[in-house]
Structures are given as C-alpha cells and as structure tokens.
N, C-alpha and C positions, 0 to 999 in steps of 0.2 A: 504494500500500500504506500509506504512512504515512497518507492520508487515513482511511481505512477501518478503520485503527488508533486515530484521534483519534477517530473518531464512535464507536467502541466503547466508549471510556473514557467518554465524555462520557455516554454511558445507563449509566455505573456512579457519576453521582452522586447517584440517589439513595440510595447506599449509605449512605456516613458523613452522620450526624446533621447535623453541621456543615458542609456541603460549600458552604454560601451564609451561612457567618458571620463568614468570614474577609474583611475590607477588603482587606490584601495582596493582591497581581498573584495570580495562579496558572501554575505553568511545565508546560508539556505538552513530553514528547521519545518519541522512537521510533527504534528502531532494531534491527536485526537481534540484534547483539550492543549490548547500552546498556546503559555505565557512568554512574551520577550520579552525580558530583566536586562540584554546587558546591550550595550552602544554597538552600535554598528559601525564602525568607521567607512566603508563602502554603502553598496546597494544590498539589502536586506531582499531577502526572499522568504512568503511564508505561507503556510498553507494547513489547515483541519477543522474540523467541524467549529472549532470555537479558537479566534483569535483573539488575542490583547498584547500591543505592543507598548510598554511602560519606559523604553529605551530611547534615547534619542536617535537617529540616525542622517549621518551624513551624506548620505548617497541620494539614490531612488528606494520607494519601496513599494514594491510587489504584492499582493494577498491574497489569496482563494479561501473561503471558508462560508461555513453557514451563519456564521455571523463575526462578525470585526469591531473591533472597538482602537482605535487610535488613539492612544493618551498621550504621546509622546511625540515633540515637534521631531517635522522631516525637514532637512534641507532641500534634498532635492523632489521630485516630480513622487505622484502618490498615484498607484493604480490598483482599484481595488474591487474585488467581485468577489459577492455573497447578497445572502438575504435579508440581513439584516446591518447594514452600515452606519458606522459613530466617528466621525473626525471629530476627536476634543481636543487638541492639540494646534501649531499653526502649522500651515504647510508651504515651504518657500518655492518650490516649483507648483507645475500645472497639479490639478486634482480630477483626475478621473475615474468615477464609479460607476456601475452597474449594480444594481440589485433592487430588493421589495421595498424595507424601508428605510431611507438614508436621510440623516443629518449631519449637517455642517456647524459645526458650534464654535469654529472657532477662524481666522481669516487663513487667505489662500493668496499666496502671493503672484501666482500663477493665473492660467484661466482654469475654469470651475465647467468639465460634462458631468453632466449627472442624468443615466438614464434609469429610473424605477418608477414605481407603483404610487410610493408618495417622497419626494420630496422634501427636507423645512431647512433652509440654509438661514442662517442668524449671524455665517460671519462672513465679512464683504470680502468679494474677489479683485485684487487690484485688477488680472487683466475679463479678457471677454466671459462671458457666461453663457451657456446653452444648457438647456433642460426639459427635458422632456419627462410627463408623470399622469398619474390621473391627477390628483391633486398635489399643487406643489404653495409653496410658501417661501419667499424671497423677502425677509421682513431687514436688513440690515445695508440694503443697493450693493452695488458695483462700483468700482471707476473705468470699467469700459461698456464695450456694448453685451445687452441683455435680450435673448429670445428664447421665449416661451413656451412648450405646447403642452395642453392639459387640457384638463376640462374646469374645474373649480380650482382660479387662481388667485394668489394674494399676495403684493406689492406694495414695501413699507423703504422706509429710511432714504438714503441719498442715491441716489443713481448720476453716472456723474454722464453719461452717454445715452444713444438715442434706446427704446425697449419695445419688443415690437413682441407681440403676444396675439397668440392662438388658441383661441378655449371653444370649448365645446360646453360649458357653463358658463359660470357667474366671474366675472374679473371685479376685485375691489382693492381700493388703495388705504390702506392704512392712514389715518389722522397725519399730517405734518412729513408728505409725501414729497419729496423734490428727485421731478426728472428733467434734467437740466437738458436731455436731449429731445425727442421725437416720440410721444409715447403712439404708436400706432396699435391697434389691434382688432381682431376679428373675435365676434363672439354672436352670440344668438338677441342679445339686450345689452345697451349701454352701461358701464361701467359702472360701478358705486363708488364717486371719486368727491369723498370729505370738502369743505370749502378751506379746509385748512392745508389743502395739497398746494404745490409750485409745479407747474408746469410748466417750465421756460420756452421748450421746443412746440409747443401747440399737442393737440392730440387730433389721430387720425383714427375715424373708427370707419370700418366695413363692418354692415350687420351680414351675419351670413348663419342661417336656418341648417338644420343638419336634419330637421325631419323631411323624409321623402314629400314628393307632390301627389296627388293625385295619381297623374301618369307615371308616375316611378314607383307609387304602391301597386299600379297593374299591373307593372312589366313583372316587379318581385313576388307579386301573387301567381302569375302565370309560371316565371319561372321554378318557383316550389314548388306549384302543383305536377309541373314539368317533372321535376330531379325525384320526386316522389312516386310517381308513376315508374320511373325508370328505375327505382329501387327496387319499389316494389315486385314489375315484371322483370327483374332480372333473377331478383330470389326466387320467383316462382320455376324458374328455366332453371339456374341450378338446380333446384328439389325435384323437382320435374326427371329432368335427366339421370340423378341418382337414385331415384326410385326405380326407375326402366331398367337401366344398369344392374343394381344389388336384387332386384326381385322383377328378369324377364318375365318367368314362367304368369306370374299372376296378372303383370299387364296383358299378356296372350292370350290371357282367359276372361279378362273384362273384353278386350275387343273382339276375341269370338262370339261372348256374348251376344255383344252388337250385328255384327256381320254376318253369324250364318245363322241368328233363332229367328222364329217367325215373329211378325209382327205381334200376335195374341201374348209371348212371350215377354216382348219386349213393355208392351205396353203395362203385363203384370207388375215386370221388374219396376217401373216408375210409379207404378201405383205404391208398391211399397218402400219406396224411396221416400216419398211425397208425404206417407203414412206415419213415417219413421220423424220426417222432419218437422212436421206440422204438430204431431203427437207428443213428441219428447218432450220439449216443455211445458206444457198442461202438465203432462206428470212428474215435471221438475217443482214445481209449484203445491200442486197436490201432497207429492211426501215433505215438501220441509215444512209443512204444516206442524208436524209431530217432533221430539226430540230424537226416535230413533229414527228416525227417515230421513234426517236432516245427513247422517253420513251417506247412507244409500243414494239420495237427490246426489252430494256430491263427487261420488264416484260416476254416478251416470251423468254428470255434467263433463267431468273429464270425458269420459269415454264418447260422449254426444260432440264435442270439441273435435278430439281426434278425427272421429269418423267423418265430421265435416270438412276440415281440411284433407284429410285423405280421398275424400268424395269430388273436391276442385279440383287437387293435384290427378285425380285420375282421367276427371273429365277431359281435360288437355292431355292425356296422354291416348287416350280414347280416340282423340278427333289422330294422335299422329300417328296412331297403328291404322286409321281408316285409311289416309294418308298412303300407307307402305305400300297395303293391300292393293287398293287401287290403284297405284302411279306404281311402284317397286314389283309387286307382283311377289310378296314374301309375306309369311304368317308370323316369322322370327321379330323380334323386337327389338332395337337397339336402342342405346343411351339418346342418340341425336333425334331419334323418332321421337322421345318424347318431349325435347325440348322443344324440338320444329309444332310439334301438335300445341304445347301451353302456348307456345310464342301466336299460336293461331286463335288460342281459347282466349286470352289476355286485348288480342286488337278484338276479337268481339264482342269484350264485355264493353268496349268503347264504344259501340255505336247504340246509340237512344231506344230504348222501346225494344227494337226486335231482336239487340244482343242480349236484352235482361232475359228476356224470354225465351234464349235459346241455349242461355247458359243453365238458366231453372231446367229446362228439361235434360242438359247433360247434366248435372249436377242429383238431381232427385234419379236417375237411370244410374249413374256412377254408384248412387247409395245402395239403391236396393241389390244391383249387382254384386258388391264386397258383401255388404248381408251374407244373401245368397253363398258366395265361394268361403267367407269364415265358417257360418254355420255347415257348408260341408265338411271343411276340412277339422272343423274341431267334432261332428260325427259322420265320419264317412259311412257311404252309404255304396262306392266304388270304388275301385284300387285306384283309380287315376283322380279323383279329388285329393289322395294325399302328399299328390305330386305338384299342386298348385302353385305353393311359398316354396 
C-alpha cells in the first residue's frame, strides 16, 4: 500500500510549478493515520487516509488523503487532494485543491484553484482566484482577479481586481463590500448587494434562467421517453434470446402449439389464458381477506408475476418461431429467432388500438399454453411431455 501510495504522489508533480526547483532532499511519508512533526527543508510529499502537517516546510507540498489539515506555513506552492481540506497555516506559493469540503483560513500568497462541493476561503489570495463549488464563500477578497462558479454564492471584504461570477443561485455581498474592479455576473435574480458595498468598477449583471422552456421541456420529454423505450426493448431482446437459447425445446412446443393445432385448440388455449388473467386477482383479493391466506395471496402473487412476464417474453418468441417456420423453413429454434420475434412483438405494442389488441391475444395464448406444457410436464401423461424443459 505505501508503494502505490508513493507512485500516486509522485504523478502529482506535475502539479506545483516548482516541484524540480528545489536542491533540498524531498521527504515522502505515508501512512494510514500521518502526523508530520518534523520540517521539511525541501518538497514534502504525503499521502493516507488522514493527514496533519504540524511542520513547516520549505519547499512544495504535495497531499492525497481522505482528509488534510494544514497547520503548518508552506513556503512554497500547496497541492492538495482529499475530501475533506483545512489550510490553517499561510501558504507563500500558488494553492491548489480539489476535494468535498475545503477551507482557506489562513492567506495564500500565490493564486488560490479551489475545485469542490463547498468552498469558505477567509484568507485573501494576493494573486488570481478561480473557484468552482456548489456553494462557495469568498468573505476576506483578493488583490487580483476573482471568478466564480457555483450556484449559492457569497462575496465579502476587499477585492482589489475586477470579479466576475457564475451562479446558478442567489449571489450576495456581505455588508462593507469593496470591488475596486468590475463586478460582472450571471445568475437567475439580481444580486443582494448591502448599501454599504463600494463598487468602484460599476457592476454588470446578465440575468440568465437555467430552467428549460417550454420547447426544451419537449424535446427532454420526448427524449426520455425515447432512451426508455430503448431500454426497455432492449432488455426484453436480451431475455428474449436467452430464454430461446437455455430452454429450445419449450419455445418449440409453444410455437407448435401455434402452428400445427387446430383452431378449436387454439382458441381453448386463450380462453384459459384470459381465465387465468382476469381470475387471478379477484382471488388475490378474496384470500388476503383472512390472516392465513394472506401468505397463500402472496405466493400466488409471485407466481401470477412470473407467469406474466414469462407469458410477454414468450409471446415475442412465439411470433419468431412463426417467423422461422414460415421464411427458414425449420421447427429448430434458435437464440436470434427469439430476439428477431420480441424485437417484432415490442414495435407492435407501439402502434395505437390494434397493437394493444394483438398483443392481449399473444399474451392470454402465451398463458394458457405454458399452463398447459407445466401442468404436463409436472404430471405427465406421455413420455414426450417430459422432454419439454
């Protein structure tokens, strides 16, 4: 672990600028829980689940952890990534973090990225600032330039350069605000900007709306119901084809069903499909009436569940053996027959009125036929029902 630790820090130099300007040694540690107690005369490197550097350090310094705390000034550049970030110390080069939630408490004599979740810097960056966050907080300025993007952001003390801010919320300026440069910004509503702000450089506001229009909630509707559809028919096409697959012999026996019984057969088989469907629930209803029936209702709710989905997945595999038969000229069943058959059952539940109607009747036929082939094969009645599954 501490290897795989070291190799990780060591692809974060090319973070700080200076990471190969320093003659000093460079001290690398790791550890689960790592305390740094002693001075660094170089570039520090550190990395585990929980950091604290109590030591000064001369150099850069490096970090990975699930959480960091900085108690101890850096002379040089500060690049740090975890979840949880604490600069209490001053930092004389640039400051760069990544993680969830970072504070600045102390000044940065450098420029100041900070990209995370929330942001709160309290100590001013002599040079540029960039920040990105959901929510960030800037209450102490800059003396260079300052850009923002957030959603819920807050703007306090001296900025000494122009600040230009992107929210997707609420922008407010703290009491006794001076931005000596430009404050421009975009958001959804005008600023909450105290009368006791300075605003030397003027401000520039774009309103700009982030909820959809109208026609941009149709397109987003269309295309969901789009990417849903397309989920949906594609699970059915896998299922489909590994059912045909793992169990030929019984799709052969549903679509002989179809294919060579006579009509008077065929029409039974739907009647008790239809019987089964329409039935089942009145007597899911009826037993959980009772305490002991309430388990029975829910086994047969399982088993009513199954048998329906296995009743659609057959119906589409039903239309791809008709398929075979007809156009292939073979009783054999394979994987792609049944995907080709759903992919055929799926565009006709899409068209209005006479798909719904054509899928009810493969659907209540799919039913009473599996009936049918279970209740043989679990009491046969012929040597060749028990060669169905």
């Amino acid at each position: 672990m501490r290897r795989s630790l070291l190799a990780a820090l060591i692809l974060l130099l090319i973070l700080p600028a200076a990471a190969f300007a320093s003659r000093a040694p460079a001290s690398f540690s790791a550890a689960r829980s790592l305390l740094v107690a002693s001075s660094s005369p170089g570039n520090a490197y550190a990395g585990g689940v929980s950091v604290v550097t109590t030591a000064p350090v001369q150099g850069d310094l490096t970090a990975v952890a699930g959480s960091i705390v900085v108690a101890s000034p850096v002379r040089g550049d500060v690049s740090l990534l975890a979840g949880s970030l604490s600069s209490r110390a001053r930092v004389g080069g640039d400051l760069k973090v990544l993680g969830g939630s970072i504070a600045v408490l102390e000044p940065v004599g450098g420029d100041l990225v900070a990209l995370g979740v929330s942001v709160r810097d309290s100590g001013s960056a002599d040079g540029s600032v960039f920040v990105a966050a959901v929510d960030v907080a800037l209450t102490d300025g800059a003396a260079g330039p300052v850009t923002v993007y957030g959603n819920d952001i807050l703007l306090g003390g001296d900025f000494a350069g122009p600040v230009r801010v992107v929210a997707s919320g609420r922008v407010t300026l703290s009491a006794s605000t001076t931005v000596r440069g430009t404050l421009s910004y975009e958001a959804p509503e005008p600023a909450v900007i105290p009368e006791s702000a300075t605003l030397a450089g003027g401000v520039e506001y774009t309103s700009a709306s982030y909820l959809p229009g109208a026609g941009t909630s149709r397109i987003l509707a269309l295309v969901s119901i789009g990417f849903f559809l397309f989920v949906r028919i594609l699970g059915a096409l896998i299922l489909a084809g590994l059912l045909t697959g793992l169990f030929p012999r019984l799709a052969e026996a549903v679509v002989e069903r179809a294919y060579a019984a006579r009509p008077r057969s065929i029409l039974l088989s739907m009647l008790l499909g239809f019987a089964i469907l329409a039935a089942t629930p009145i007597l899911l209803m009826l037993l959980s009436f009772t305490f002991v029936g309430m388990g029975l209702a829910l086994l047969l709710f399982v088993l009513y569940v199954l048998m329906t989905v296995l009743a659609v997945m057959y119906a589409g595999i039903l239309l791809g053996g008709l398929f075979a038969h007809r156009f292939a000229h073979r009783s054999a069943m394979l994987w792609h027959d049944g995907v080709l058959g759903m992919l055929a059952f799926s565009l006709i539940t899409l068209v209005p009125a006479v798909g719904s109607f054509a899928v009810l009747l493969l659907t209540v036929f799919s039913i009473g036929v599996l009936l049918q082939l279970f209740f043989n094969f679990a009491f046969p009645r012929e040597e060749h029902t028990s060669k169905v599954l």
